[in-house]
MIGUGU-826633 format. One line per field, with one value per residue (C-alpha): x, y, z; residue in one letter. Coordinates in Angstrom, 3 decimals. Example, Ala and Ser with C-alpha at 12.3 -4.5 7.8 and 13.67 -1.06 7.14 Angstrom:
BEGIN
u: c(12.300, 13.670)
v: c(-4.500, -1.060)
w: c(7.800, 7.140)
residu: c(a, s)
//
This chain:
BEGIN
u: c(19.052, 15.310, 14.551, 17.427, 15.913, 12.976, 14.032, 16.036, 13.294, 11.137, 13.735, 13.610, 10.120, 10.187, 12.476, 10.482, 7.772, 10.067, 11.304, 7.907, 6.709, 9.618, 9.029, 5.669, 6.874, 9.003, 5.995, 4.221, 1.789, 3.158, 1.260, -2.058, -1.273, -0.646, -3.507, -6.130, -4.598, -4.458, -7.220, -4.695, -1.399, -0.194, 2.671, 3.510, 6.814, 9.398, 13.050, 15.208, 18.944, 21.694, 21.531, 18.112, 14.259, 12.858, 8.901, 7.013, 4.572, 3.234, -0.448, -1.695, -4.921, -6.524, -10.303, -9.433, -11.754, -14.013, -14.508, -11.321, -9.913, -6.131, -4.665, -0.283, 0.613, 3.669, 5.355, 9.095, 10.575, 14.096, 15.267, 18.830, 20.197, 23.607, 24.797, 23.014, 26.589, 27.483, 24.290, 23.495, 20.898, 20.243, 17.960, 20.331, 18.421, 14.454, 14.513, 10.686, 9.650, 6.623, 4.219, 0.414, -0.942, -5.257, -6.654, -10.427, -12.403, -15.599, -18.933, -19.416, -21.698, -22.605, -23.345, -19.960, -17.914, -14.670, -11.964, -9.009, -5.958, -3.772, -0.951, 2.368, 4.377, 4.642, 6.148, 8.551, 9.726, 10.195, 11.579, 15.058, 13.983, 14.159, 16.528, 19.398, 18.121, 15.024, 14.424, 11.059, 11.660, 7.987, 5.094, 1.212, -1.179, -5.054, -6.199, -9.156, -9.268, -12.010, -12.883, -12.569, -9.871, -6.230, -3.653, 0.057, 2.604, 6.106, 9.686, 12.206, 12.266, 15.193, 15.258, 18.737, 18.384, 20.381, 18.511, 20.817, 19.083, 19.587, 18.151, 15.021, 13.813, 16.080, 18.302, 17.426, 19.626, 17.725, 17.944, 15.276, 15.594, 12.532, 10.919, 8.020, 7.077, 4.049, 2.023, -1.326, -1.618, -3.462, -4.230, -0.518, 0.470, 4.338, 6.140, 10.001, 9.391, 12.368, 12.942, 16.478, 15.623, 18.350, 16.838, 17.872, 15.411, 15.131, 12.274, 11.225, 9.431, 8.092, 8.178, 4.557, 5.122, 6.954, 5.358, 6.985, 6.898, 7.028, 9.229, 11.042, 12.608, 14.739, 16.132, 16.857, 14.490, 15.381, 12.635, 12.856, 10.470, 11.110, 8.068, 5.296, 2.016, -1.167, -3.810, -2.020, 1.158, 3.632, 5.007, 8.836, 11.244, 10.806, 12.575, 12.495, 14.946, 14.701, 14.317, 12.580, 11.463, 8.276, 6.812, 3.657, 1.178, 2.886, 5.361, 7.282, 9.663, 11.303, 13.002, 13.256, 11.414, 12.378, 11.157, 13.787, 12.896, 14.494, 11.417, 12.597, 10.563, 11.104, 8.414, 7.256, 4.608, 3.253, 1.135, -0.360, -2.980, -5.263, -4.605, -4.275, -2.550, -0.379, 1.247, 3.712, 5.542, 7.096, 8.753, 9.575, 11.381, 11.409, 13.060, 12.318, 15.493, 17.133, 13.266, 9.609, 10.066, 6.238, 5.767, 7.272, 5.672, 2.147, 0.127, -2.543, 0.251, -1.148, 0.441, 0.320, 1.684, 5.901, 7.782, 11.731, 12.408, 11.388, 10.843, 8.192, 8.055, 5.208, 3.840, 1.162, -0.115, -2.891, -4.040, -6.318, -7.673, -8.397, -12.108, -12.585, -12.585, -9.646, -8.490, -5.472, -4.215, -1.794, 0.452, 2.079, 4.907, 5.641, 8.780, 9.258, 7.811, 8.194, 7.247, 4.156, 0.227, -0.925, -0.053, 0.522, 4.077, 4.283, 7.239, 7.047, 4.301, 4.576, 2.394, 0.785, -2.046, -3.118, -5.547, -7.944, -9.295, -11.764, -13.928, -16.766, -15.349, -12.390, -10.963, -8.404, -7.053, -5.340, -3.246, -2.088, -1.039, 0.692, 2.080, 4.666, 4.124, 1.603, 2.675, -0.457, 1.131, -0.125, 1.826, -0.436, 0.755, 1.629, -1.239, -3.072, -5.466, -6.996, -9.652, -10.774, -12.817, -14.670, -16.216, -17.943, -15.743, -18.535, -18.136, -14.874, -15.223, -18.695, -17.529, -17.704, -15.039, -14.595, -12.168, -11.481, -9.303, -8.434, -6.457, -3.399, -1.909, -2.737, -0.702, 0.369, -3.234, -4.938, -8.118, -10.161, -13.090, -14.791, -14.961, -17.715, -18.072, -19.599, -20.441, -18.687, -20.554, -23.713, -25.835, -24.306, -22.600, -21.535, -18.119, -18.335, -14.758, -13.638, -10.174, -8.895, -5.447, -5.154, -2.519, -3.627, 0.110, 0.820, -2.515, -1.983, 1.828, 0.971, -1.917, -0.229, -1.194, 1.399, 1.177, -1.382, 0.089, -1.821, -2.041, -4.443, -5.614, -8.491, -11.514, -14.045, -16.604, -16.892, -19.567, -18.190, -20.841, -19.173, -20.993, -19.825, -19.247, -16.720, -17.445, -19.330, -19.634, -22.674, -23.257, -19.839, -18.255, -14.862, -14.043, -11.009, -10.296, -9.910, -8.657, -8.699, -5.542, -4.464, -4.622, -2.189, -2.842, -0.602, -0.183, 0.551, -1.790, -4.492, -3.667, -4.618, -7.532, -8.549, -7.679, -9.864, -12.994, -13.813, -16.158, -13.651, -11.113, -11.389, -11.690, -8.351, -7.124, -8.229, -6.569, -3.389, -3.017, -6.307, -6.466, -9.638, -11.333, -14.005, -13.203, -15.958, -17.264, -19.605, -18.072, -19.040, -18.061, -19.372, -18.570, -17.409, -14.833, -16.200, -14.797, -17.422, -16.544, -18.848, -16.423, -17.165, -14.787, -14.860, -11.881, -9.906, -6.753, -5.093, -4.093, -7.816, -9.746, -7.835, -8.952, -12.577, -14.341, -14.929, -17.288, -16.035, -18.109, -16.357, -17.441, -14.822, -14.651, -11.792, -11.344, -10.147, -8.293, -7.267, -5.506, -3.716, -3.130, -1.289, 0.821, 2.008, 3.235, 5.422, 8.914, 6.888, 6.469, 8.602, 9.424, 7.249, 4.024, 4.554, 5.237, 2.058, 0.244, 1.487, 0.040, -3.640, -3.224, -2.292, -5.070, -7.966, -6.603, -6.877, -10.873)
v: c(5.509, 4.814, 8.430, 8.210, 4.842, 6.396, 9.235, 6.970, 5.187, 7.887, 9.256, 6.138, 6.193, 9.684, 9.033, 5.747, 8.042, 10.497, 7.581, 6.775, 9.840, 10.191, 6.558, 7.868, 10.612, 8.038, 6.037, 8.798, 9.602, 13.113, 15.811, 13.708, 13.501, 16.895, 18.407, 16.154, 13.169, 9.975, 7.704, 4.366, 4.525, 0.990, -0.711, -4.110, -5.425, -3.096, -3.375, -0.092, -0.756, 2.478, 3.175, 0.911, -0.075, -3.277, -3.523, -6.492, -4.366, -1.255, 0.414, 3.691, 4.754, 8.048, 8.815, 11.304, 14.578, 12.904, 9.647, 7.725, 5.132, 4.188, 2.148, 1.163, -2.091, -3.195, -6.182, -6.296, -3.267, -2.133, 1.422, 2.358, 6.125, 7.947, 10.984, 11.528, 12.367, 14.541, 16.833, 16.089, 13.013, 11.236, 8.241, 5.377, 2.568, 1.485, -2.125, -3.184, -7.503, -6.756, -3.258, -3.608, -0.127, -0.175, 2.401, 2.300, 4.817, 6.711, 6.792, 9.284, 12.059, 14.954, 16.792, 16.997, 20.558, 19.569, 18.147, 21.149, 20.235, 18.619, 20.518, 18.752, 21.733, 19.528, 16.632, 18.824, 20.263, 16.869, 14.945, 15.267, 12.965, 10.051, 7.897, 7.088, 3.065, 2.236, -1.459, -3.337, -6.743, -7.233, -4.463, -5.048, -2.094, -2.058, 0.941, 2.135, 2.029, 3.148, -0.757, -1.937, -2.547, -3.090, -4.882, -4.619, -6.372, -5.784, -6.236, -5.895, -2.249, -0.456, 3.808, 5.273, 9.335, 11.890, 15.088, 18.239, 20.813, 24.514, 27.715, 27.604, 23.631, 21.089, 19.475, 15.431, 12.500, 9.075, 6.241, 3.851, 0.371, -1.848, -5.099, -6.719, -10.348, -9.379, -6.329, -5.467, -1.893, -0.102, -4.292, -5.157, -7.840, -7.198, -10.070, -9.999, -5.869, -3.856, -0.340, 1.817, 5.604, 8.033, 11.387, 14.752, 17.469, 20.583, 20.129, 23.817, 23.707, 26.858, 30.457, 31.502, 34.605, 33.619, 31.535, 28.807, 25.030, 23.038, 20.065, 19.781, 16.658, 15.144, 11.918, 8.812, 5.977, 2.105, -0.278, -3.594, -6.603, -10.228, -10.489, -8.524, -9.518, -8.317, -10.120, -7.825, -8.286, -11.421, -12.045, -11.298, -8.622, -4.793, -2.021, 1.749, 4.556, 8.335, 10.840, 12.248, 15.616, 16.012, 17.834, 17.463, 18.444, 17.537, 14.750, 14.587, 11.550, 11.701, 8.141, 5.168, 1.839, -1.311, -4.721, -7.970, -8.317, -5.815, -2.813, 0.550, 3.750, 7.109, 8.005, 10.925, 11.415, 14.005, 14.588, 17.584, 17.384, 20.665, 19.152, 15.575, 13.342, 13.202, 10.264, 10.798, 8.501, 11.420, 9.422, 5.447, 4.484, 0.729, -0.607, -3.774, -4.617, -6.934, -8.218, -6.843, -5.635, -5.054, -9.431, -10.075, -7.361, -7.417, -10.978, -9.808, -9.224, -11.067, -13.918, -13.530, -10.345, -9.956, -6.870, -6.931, -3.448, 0.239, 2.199, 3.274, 6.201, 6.103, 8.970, 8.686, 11.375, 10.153, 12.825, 12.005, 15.597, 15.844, 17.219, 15.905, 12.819, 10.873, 11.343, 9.201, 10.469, 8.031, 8.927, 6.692, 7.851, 5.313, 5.430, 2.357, -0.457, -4.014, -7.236, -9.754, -9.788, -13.635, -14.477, -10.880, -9.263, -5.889, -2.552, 0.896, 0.917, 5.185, 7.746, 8.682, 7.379, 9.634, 8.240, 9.180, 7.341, 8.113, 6.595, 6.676, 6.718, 5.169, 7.743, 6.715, 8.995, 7.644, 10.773, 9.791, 6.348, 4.950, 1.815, 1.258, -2.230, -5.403, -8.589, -11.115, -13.004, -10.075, -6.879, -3.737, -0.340, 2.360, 2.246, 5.454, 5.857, 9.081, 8.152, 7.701, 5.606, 5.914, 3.375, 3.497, 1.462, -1.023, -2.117, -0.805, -3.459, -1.905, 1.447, 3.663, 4.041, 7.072, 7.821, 11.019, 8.982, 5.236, 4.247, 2.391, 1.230, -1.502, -2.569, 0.804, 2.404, 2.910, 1.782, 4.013, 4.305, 7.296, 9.080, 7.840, 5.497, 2.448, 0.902, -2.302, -5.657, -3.698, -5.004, -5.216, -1.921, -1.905, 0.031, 1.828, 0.327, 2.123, 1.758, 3.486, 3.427, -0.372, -1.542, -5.243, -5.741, -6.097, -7.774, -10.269, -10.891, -11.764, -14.047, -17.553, -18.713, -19.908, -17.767, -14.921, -11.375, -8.394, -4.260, -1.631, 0.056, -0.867, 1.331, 0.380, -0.215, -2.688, -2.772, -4.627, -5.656, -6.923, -9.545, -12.039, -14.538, -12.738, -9.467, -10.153, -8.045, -7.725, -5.906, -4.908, -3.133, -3.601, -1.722, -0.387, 2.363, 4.338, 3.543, 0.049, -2.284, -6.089, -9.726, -12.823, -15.653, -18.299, -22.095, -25.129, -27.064, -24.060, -24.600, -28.861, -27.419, -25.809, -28.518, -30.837, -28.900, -27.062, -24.731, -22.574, -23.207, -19.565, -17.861, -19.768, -18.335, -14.865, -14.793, -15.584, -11.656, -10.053, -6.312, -5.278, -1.764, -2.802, -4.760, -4.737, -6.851, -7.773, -9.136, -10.811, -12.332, -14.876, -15.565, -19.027, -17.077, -17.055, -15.036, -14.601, -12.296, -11.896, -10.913, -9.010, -8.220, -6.384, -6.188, -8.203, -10.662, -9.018, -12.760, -13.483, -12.281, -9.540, -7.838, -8.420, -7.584, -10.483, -10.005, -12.522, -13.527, -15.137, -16.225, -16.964, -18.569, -18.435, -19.178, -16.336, -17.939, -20.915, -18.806, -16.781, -20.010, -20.922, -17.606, -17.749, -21.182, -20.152, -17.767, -14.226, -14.507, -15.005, -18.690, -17.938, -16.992, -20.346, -22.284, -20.864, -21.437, -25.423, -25.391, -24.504, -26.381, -29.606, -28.577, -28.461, -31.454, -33.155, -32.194)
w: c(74.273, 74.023, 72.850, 70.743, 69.453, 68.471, 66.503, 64.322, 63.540, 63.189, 61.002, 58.938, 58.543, 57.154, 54.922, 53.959, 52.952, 51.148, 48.927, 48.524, 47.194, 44.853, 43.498, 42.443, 40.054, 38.524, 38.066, 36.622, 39.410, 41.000, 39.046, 39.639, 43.226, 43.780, 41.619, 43.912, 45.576, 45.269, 46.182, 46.788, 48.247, 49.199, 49.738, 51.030, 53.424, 53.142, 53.810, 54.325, 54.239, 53.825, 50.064, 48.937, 49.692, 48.979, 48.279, 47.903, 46.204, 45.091, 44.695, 43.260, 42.099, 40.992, 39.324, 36.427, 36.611, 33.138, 35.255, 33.766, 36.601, 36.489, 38.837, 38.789, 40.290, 40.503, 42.307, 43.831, 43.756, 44.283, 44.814, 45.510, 45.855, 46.769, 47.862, 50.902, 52.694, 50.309, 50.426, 46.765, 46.616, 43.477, 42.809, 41.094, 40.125, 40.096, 39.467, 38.973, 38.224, 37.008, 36.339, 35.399, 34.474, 34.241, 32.385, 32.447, 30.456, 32.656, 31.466, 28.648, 30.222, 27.530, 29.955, 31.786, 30.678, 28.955, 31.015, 31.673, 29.845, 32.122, 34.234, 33.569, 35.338, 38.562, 36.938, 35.126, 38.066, 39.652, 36.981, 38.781, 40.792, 37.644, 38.340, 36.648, 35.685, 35.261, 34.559, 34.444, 33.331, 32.238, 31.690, 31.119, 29.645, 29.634, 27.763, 26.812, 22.693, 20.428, 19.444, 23.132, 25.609, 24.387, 25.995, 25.256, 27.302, 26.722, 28.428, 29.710, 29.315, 30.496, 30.476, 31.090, 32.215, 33.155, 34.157, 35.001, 37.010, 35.293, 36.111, 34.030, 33.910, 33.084, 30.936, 29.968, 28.091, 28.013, 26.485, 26.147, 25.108, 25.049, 23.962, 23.273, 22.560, 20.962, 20.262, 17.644, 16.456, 13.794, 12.294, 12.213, 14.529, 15.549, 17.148, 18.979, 18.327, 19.799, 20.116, 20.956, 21.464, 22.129, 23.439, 24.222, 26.179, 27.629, 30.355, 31.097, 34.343, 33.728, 36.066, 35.785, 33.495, 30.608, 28.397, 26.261, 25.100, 28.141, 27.063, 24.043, 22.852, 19.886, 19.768, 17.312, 16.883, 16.109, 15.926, 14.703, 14.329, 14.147, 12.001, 11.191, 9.750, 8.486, 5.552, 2.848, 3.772, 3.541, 6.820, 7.631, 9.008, 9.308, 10.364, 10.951, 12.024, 11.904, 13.599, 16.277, 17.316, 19.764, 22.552, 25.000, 22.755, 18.896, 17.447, 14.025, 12.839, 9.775, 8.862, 6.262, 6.677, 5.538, 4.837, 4.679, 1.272, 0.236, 0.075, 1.776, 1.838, 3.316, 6.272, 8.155, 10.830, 11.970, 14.921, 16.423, 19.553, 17.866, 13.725, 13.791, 12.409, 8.837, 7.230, 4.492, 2.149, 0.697, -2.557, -2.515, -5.708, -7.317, -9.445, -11.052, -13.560, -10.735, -8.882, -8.172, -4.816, -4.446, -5.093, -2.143, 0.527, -0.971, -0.632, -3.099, -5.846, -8.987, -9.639, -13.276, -13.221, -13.447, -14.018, -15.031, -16.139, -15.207, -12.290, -10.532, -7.766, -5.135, -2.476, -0.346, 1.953, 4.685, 6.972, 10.206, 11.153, 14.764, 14.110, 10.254, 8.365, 7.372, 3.753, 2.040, -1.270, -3.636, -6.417, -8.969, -11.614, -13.790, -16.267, -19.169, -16.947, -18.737, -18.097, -18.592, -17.747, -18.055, -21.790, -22.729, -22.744, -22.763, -22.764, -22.034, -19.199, -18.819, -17.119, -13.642, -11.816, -8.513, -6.464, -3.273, -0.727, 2.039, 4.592, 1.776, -1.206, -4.072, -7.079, -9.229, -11.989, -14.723, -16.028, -19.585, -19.144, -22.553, -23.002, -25.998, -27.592, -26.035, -27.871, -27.494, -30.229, -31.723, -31.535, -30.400, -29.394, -28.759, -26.356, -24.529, -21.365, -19.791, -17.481, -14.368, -11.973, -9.178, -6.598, -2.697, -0.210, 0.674, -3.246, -4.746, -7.712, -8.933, -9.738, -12.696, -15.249, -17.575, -20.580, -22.180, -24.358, -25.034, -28.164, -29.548, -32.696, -34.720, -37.717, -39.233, -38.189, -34.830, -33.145, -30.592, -28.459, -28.292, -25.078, -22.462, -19.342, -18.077, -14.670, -13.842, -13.537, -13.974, -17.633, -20.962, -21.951, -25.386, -26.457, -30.422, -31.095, -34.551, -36.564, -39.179, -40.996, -40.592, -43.143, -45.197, -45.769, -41.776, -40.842, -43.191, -42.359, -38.877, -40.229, -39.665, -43.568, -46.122, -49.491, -48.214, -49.103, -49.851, -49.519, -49.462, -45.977, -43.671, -41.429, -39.716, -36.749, -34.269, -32.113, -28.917, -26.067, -22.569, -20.772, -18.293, -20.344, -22.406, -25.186, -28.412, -31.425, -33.834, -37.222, -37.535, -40.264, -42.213, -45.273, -47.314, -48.561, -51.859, -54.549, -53.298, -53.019, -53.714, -52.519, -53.304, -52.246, -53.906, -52.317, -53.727, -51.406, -52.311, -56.575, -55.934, -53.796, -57.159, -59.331, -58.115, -57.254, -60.777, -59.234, -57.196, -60.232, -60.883, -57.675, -56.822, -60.112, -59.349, -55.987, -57.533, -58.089, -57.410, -57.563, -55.697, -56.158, -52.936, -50.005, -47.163, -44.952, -42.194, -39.438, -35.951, -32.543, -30.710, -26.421, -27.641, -29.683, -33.204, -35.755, -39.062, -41.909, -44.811, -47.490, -50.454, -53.345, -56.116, -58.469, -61.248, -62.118, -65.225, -66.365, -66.885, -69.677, -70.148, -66.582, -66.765, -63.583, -60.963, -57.877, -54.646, -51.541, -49.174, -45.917, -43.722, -39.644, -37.347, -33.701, -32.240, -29.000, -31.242, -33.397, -30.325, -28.689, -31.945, -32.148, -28.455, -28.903, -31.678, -31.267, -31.715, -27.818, -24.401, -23.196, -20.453, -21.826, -23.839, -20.807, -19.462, -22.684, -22.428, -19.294, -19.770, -23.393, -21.549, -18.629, -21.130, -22.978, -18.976, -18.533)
residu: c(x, x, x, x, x, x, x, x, x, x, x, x, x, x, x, x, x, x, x, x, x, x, x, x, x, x, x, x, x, x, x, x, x, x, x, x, x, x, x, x, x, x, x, x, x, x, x, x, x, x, x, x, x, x, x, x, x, x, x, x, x, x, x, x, x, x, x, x, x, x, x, x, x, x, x, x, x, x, x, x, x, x, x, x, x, x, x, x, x, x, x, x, x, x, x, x, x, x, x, x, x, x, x, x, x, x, x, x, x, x, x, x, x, x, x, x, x, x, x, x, x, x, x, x, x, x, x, x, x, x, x, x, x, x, x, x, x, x, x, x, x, x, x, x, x, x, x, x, x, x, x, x, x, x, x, x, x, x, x, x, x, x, x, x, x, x, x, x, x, x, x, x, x, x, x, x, x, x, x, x, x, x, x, x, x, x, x, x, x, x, x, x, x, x, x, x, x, x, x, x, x, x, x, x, x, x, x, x, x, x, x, x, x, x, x, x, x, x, x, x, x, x, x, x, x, x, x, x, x, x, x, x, x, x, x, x, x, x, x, x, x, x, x, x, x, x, x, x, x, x, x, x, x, x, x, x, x, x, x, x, x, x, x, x, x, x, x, x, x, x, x, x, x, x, x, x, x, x, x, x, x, x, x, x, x, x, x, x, x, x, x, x, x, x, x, x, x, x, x, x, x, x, x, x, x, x, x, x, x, x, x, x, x, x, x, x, x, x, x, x, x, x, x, x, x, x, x, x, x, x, x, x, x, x, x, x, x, x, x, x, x, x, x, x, x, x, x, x, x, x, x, x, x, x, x, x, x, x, x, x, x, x, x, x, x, x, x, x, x, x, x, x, x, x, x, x, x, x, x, x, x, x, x, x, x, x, x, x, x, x, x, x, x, x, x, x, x, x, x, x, x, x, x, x, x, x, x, x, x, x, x, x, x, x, x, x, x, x, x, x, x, x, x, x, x, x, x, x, x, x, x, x, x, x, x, x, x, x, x, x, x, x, x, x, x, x, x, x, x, x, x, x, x, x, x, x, x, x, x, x, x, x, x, x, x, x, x, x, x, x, x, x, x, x, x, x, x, x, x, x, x, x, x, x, x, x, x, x, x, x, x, x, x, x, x, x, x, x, x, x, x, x, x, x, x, x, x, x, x, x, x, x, x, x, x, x, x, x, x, x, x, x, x, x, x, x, x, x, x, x, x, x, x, x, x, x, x, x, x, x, x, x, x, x, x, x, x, x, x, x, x, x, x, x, x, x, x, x, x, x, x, x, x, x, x, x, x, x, x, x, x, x, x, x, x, x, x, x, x, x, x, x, x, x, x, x, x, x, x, x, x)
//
């Protein structure tokens, strides 16, 4: 009885140790211990019934080949198996309160050869052994990152597998469900993050001559977050789902994701251990007729800036080479975008706009970018850009912006800048403005003066100098051209202006119908907002003296935002920009 005592519990013991060893594959420790042993192997009060071990707790640790230490703790565990009887053993459930995996990196030593590439072979031929449940109701990482350590701490985590043994490897369904409370990657903080991953794989163990991908998966991928936040980015629900296809040494997902708000893009990653990584938004599209979808993802959105028609399709393309810089390229269709810019409404935003972006420098192309009509009281358009700018990160506002060509209409005619460049914030560039083809008749319709008509057609030159108090213009030059044209100018308060001031009796009388053969000016603009024109006319009124020739100079002053101020308060704009005119009116008025 005594010796049979003692081989049952020797028996017991050994298979103590069996269980053991196949609780450390599970825990990912096998290969390691195989290749050169593990340095810790503890384990604290267990208790062996027929189909389960109980462990208090659990130690492993192993020094990597490049100096790396990782050590697995984990406390009350619960293992349970069947099938012993039946000659066909399988590992049911590994129930786990709580696993802390340490990851420290080893000194960096040049002069070390490069580590071998690890053998997984041994795991794959073990993984059998999984079991069926694995639950961990709470799981703590310290990794080594490039900024520092990282922690994550997640749970519970449960992994559901079934592995069927086959001739050549084997055959895997999991499914892994996970959460975590919190968790900071790549400067977005996730919080209540979940994940539901259904995957399929063919684990080929391998027979030493024929050579082949050693584990193959696909799978679907569900991740939510509760919230997820980042500077940029307004706080609030995410999600994303796709696709999964990946192996030991590469990864691709192919999905959608998708903010509460309402944003969804397409996403794919790709990730190879020899190229890198790539980062695709192969094509989001936005539309704007029903809400600006952008407004309520991006925090730096201006705030002056609405959109309520168009579209807009975005792709961006970031690639993380394993042995090169990063490089993230941006490209922007835009089809009849409408909406308003502070007090300026505007229709037809069209055109693309690429851009690139690297670890040193900003490049945005602007690739024909026309706008149909700006109303700024004032209707302008069509408008045209073709340019580009370039900036360094450290100061992407102090770049350098280049046209090829800027232009846009301007009552009948056009007005243009010649090609050229200038560096932002940096002195007092001055633009050669020049129009041509400007029509009287529509300039002086949308002059807000009773009884001023008038035709003929307009050039000229306008020397425009930014500085930071605003742009200024000096020794410009308006003119008309050949043969000349006409100016009426016929009020009632204009005729008792005349009336009593016998001096300007006859230029009131002449600009009751005067047909000018030379209109030019001199005109200038000062930062408070100054208008000056120096007027000079040359022409006749057939009612006086049968047509004789009359020579005016005129000086006149207007107040450039005054007067715009006065046109967006009338109908010719959008209740809002008038609301926001009110505003900054009644603001002003306050100081």
């Amino acid at each position: 009885m005594r010796h049979l005592s003692r081989g049952r519990l020797l028996t017991r013991w050994v298979l103590v140790l069996s269980l053991l060893l196949g609780l450390a594959v599970a825990l990912g420790g096998a290969w390691a211990w195989r290749a050169s042993g593990l340095e810790l192997l503890e384990w604290g009060h267990p208790r062996l019934a027929l189909g389960e071990l109980h462990l208090d707790r659990l130690a492993l640790a192993r020094t990597l080949p490049a100096g790396d230490q990782i050590r697995f703790h984990a406390r009350d565990l619960r293992l349970t198996w069947a099938g012993l009887g039946k000659g066909q053993p399988r590992l049911e459930l590994l129930d786990i309160a709580q696993l802390k995996v340490d990851w420290r990196a080893g000194p960096a030593d040049p002069l070390l050869p490069p580590a071998a590439p690890t053998d997984f072979q041994p795991l794959l031929a073990n993984l059998v052994w999984l079991t069926r449940v694995t639950r961990i109701e709470r799981v703590q990482l310290d990794l080594p990152c490039p900024t520092g350590a990282c922690r994550w701490e997640a749970g519970p985590l449960r992994l559901e597998s079934e592995v069927v043994s086959a001739a050549r490897g084997n055959t895997w369904k999991g499914r892994l469900l996970a959460q975590w409370p919190r968790m900071t990657l790549a400067g977005l903080d996730f919080s209540d993050l979940s994940a539901d991953v259904l995957l399929l794989g063919n684990l080929n163990a391998g027979d030493g001559a024929t050579p082949g991908p050693a584990l193959a998966i696909r799978g679907l991928v569900e991740l939510s977050a509760g919230s997820v936040g980042h500077p940029a980015l307004h706080p609030q629900a995410w999600t994303l789902s796709g696709d999964l296809d990946a192996g030991l040494d590469r990864l691709a997902f192919q999905g959608e994701m998708s903010a509460a708000s309402g944003f969804a893009a397409p996403l794919t990653l790709c990730w190879d251990a020899q190229a890198g990584l790539v980062a695709q938004v192969p094509g989001a599209d936005l539309a704007f007729a029903t809400g600006n979808p952008l407004a309520a993802v991006l925090i730096d959105w201006p705030t002056l800036l609405s959109l309520d028609g168009g579209t807009a399709r975005v792709t961006l393309n970031l690639t993380a080479p394993a042995a090169k810089p990063w490089r993230g390229d941006l490209t922007l269709d835009l089809d009849g975008l409408s909406g308003i810019q502070d007090r300026i409404a505007f229709t037809g935003l069209t055109g693309q706009l690429t851009g690139v972006l690297t670890a040193r420098e900003l490049r945005l192309d602007l690739l024909r970018l026309s706008l149909s009509e700006a109303n700024v009281g004032l209707t302008l358009g069509p408008l045209t850009l073709v340019g580009q700018y370039q900036a360094t990160l450290e100061a992407p506002g102090a770049g350098t912006l280049s046209w090829r060509q800027a232009e846009a209409g301007l009552f009948g005619g056009r007005v243009w800048l010649e090609p050229g460049s200038l560096t932002v914030g940096k002195g007092r560039p001055t633009l050669p403005v020049r129009f041509e083809g400007v029509e009287l008749a529509s300039l002086l319709a949308a002059y807000p003066t009773e009884g001023l008509s008038g035709a003929g057609t307009l050039e000229g030159r306008l020397p425009v100098r930014l500085g930071a108090e605003g742009i200024t213009i000096q020794e410009g030059r308006v003119f008309a051209r050949a043969p000349g044209g006409q100016l009426q100018f016929r009020s009632e308060g204009l005729r008792e202006y005349g009336a009593a001031n016998p001096a300007l009796q006859l230029v009131v009388q002449a600009l009751d119908d005067f047909q000018f053969d030379q209109l030019d000016s001199d005109l200038s603009y000062e930062e408070d907002g100054k208008l000056l024109l120096a007027l000079h006319l040359s022409g006749r009124n057939p009612a006086i003296e049968d047509g004789r020739l009359i020579n005016l100079n005129i000086k006149l002053e207007e107040n450039i935002p005054a007067l715009l101020t006065s046109l967006q308060l009338s109908d010719r704009v959008s209740e809002t920009i008038r609301e926001r005119v009110r505003e900054r009116v009644e603001g002003k008025a306050s100081k």
